[in-house]
Every structure is written in structure tokens, then in C-alpha cells.
N, C-alpha and C positions, 0 to 999 in steps of 0.2 A: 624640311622636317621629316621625320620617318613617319612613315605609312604604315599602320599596319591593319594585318586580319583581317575579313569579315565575318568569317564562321563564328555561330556563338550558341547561346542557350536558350531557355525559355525563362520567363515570369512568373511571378506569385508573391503571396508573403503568409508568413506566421511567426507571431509572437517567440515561437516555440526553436530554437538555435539546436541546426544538427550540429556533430561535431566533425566538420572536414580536415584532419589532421594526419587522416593517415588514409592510401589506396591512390590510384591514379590519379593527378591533379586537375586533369581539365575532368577526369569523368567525375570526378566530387562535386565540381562546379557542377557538371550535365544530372547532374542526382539530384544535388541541393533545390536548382530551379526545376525542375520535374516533378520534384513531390513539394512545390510552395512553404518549402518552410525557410525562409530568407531571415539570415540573423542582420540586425543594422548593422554591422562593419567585419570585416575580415580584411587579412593582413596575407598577402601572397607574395612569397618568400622563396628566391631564388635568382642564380647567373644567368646572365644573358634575354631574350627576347620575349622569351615564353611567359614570365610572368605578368609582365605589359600586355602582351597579345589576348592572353586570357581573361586580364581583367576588360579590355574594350568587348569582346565576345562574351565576357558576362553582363557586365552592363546594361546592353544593347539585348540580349536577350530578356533583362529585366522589365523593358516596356514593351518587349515584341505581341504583336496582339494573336499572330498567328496559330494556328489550330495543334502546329508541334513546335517541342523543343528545338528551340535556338533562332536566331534572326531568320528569320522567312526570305528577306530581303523582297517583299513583295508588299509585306502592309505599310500603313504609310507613317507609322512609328521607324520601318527596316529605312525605308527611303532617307527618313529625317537623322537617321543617325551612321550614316554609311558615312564610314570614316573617307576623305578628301585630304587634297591638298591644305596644312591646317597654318595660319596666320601664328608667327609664334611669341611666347609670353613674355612679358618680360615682368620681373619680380617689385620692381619700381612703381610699375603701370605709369609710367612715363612715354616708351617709346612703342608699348604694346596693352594687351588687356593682363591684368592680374592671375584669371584662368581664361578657359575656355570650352565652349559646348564641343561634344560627341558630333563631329558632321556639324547638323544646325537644330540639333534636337535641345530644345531649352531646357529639358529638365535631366539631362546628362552631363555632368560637368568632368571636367579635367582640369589637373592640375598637376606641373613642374617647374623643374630650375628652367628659369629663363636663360640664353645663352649665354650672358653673361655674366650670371651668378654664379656664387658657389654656395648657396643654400637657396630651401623654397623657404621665403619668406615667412612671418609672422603675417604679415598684411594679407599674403594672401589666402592664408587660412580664414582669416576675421571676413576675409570678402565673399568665400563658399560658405561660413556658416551664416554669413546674413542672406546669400541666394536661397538656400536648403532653407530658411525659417517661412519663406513664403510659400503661399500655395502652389501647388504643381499645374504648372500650367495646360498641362494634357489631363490632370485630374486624376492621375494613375500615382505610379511610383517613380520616385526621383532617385538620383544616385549618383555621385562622388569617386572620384580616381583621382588618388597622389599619389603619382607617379616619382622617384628618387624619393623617397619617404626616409631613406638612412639621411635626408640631405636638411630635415627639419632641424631647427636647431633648438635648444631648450626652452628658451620662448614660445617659440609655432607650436613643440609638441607641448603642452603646456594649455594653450588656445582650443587645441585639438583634442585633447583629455577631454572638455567642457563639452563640446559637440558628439563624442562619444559614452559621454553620460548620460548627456539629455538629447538623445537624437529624436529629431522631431519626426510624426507618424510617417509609413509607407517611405522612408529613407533608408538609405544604406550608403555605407561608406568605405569605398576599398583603398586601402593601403598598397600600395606594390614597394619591394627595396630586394635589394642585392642581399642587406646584411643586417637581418633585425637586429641584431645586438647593440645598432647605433642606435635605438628607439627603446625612448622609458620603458623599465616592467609596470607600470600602468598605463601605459598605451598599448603595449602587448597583450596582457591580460585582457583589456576588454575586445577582442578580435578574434574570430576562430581565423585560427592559421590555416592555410594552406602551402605547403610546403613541395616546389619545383626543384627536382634534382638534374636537374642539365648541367651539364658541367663545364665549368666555363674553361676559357682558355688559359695554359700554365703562363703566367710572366713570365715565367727563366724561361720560357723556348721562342718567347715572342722575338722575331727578331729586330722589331723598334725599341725593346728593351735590353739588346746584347752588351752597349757601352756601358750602359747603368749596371748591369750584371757584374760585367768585369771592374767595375768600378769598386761593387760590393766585396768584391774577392779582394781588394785589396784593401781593404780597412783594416788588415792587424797590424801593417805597415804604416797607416796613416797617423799623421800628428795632427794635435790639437788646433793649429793655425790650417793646415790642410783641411782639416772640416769646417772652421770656420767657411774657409774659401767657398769650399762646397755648398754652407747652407746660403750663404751668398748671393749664390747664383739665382735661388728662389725669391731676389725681389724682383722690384716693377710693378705692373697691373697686377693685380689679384686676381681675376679669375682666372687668367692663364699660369699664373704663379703657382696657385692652388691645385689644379689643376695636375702643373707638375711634379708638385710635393703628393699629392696623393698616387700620382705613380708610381712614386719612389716609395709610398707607404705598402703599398698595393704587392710590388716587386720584392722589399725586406719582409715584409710576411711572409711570400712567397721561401721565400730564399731561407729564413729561418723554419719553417714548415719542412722544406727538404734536408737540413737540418736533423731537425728532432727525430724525421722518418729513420736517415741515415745513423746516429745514435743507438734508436730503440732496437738497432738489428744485433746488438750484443747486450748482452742479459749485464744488468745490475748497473748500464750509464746513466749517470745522472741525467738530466734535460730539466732541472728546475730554472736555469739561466735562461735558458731558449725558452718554456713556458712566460717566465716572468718578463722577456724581454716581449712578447707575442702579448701581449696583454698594455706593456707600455705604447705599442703601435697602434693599437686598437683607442687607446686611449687619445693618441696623438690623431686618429683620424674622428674622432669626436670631437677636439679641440676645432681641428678646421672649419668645423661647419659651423662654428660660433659666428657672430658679428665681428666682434672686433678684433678675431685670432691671425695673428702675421704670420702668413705663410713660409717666410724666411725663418723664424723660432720655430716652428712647429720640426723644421727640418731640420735645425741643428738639434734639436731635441733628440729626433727620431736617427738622427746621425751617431750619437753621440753613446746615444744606447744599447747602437748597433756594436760600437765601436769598444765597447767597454765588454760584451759579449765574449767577441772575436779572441778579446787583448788578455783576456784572465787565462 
């Protein structure tokens, strides 16, 4: 399981929500717990590591008892929640625990896609906000990480809206995703955003995505039974199916994004196609993380609209 950070912030709380939206992101965090004014839930938003890391380094600053800003790693709040080698979830709670504590600290929880899902559960939201209704066991402040939070599906966020209505005192609850725009505009709304500009890696130069690329390049050549083929190849298990369809979601974004770039560099091209086709991917990666969405359609879907694109 990945490890991360220890470096964090400090504790407090108030009623009273800054608004961390804009300025350096971990120093917003290092502001917010500095001057105790802690809103219940924020939504930290961004590629790559940095938004996980920051949300454990805030958290863990959250119950730190120490005299400054950020885990001391000395009180015995820093010790309880020093992130370890972590047991991992599973969304069933069948072969694992539904979530899991910060370290062994009880009143810091965590929460993701178990390794073999491809959504965080409905269950396991309903299992952190029955933890979160009880009293905090250290008697301080408690606090929540859902981690892939683009990965809730309509249901969880839905369960999730209710716990961010009524969050019970001295809570907070952090959000972390790659891509808030898979998350309701009422679960957005109730969150001061935090937004992480790291830049993730391009798909077109990945070179585990080079056959997929050139695959893409040839869809104005491709026929009807040819894409079947292709969406095809996305059955089997699901979470590895899923999996591969969202790299292939992941990559046509990509790929239409360079696209629209290369377009806008002469005055008066259209790019309403590329727009609307960017919009049906986004859609098709929302489909996935449903329940009961076949990864094998989601792809011909996202094949098909690629292909219809290319063909006009």
C-alpha cells in the first residue's frame, strides 16, 4: 500500500469557514489550522500525490497537541497517527475492513477504493458516518479522508451529502479526487475547495500508452465491427476491465485535448465537435463508477464518439 508524508499542521476549530480557494495549497492548509478556524469538510483537488499527502499532514495536524504548527511527531496524538505499513480495504468488508484509522489513531479515519473495486462504496460511507456520530474517543476533534472521491458513485455521494449537512460537532471531513467534476454540485458546494496545481503526467508521451495512442490515430480508418472488436476486448473481471476503459478514457481526453490545442492555433476553427466529444468522455467516466455500468459499453460508447469525431 503506499506510504505517505509525515510533515503536517496544526489543530483547532471554528464555527466560522476561511475560504481556502486560492494561494499556495499546503500553505492554505498551514493558515487555516494556525488560525483555528476549521470548516467540517473541504474538497482538495488535484493530479497526482500531493493532494492525499496533504490531506494525511492535515488531518494529523488536526489532533496534534503540540505547542506549533503541524504533527510534532513527539505528542502522543503524533505517535498514534504516524502513518505505517496500512492493512488494506476492501469495499465488501468481506476480505478487509470497510475503512481505516490514520496509523492506530481512532479518531482519524480513512477512506478508499479497495483494490479490487472500481468505486468507494455506498457501505462504506454509511460505516464512517455511523463511526463520526459517536463520541471522539480522545475527546478532541475527529476527521475523515475519502480518498478517489471522483470514484463515489451516485448513491455514496448522495449518503455523503447527509453527513455533510449535518456533520456532527468538532468533525471534519476531507475529500481528496483527481477530478471534481465527477462529484455532485451539492457535494461541491458544501466544501471549501482546495485546489493542487501539479501537473500530472501527459497520456500521449506515457510510453505504457504508445499502442493505445497509435490505435487512437487510426480510428478515421476504423469500421463499425472494428470497434466493436475493440470494445470487446474490455470484458472479463471488472475491476481490471474498468480499469482499462478508464485508460483508454483517460488517454481520448488526452488525445482530444491536443486536439482542440492544435485547432485553436488558427483563428475562426471550429472545435465545437472536440468540445462536445470532451464532455461525452467525462460522461462516460461517470457512467463507470456506477454499480451496475459494463465496462465493455462504456467503451464502445467512448469508442464510438471518438470515431464519429475523427470520421466528419
Amino acid at each position: 500500500m503506499r506510504r505517505l508524508s509525515q510533515n503536517a499542521t496544526k489543530s483547532g476549530y471554528s464555527a466560522r469557514p476561511m475560504n481556502p480557494s486560492t494561494g499556495d495549497p499546503q500553505a492554505v492548509l498551514n493558515r487555516t489550522l494556525e488560525s483555528g478556524r476549521i470548516h467540517s469538510s473541504y474538497l482538495l483537488a488535484g493530479a497526482g500525490d500531493g493532494p492525499r499527502e496533504a490531506a494525511l499532514r492535515f488531518v494529523r495536524g488536526l489532533v496534534c497537541s503540540g505547542p506549533a504548527p503541524g504533527p510534532c511527531d513527539s505528542c502522543a496524538s503524533c505517535t498514534r497517527s504516524a502513518p505505517r505499513d496500512e492493512i488494506e480495504i476492501d469495499g465488501t468488508g468481506k476480505r478487509g475492513p470497510l475503512y481505516r484509522h490514520v496509523g492506530d489513531h481512532p479518531d482519524l479515519l480513512w477512506v478508499e477504493r479497495g483494490s479490487d473495486d472500481t468505486r468507494v462504496r455506498i457501505g462504506q460511507v454509511r460505516a464512517v458516518q455511523s463511526a463520526l456520530r459517536l463520541t471522539a474517543n480522545e475527546g478532541g476533534r475527529r476527521a475523515a479522508v475519502i480518498a478517489d472521491a471522483e470514484w463515489l458513485n451516485h448513491g455514496a455521494q448522495n449518503a455523503l451529502l447527509k453527513l455533510l449537512e449535518e456533520p456532527p460537532p468538532q468533525t471534519t471531513l476531507v475529500l481528496v479526487t483527481a477530478n471534481p467534476a465527477g462529484l455532485l454540485a451539492t457535494v461541491r458546494s458544501r466544501c471549501q475547495k482546495v485546489a493542487f496545481h501539479e501537473t500530472a503526467a501527459d497520456p500521449l508521451s506515457d510510453p505504457e500508452n504508445a499502442e493505445l495512442v497509435a490505435r487512437l490515430g487510426e480510428l478515421p480508418r476504423a469500421t463499425p465491427p472494428a470497434l466493436l472488436d475493440w470494445a470487446e476486448e474490455y470484458r472479463g473481471a471488472r475491476a481490471p476491465a474498468a480499469a482499462e476503459v478508464e485508460r483508454l478514457l483517460e488517454t481520448g481526453s488526452a488525445w482530444v485535448r491536443a486536439r482542440v490545442r492544435d485547432a485553436i492555433a488558427s483563428p475562426g476553427t471550429d472545435v465545437s465537435r472536440e468540445l462536445a466529444l470532451h464532455r461525452t468522455l467525462a460522461d462516460c467516466r461517470k457512467t463507470l463508477v456506477q454499480r451496475n455500468a459494463n465496462p465493455q459499453m462504456v467503451a464502445e460508447r467512448a469508442l464510438f464518439a471518438l470515431h464519429d469525431m475523427v470520421a466528419q
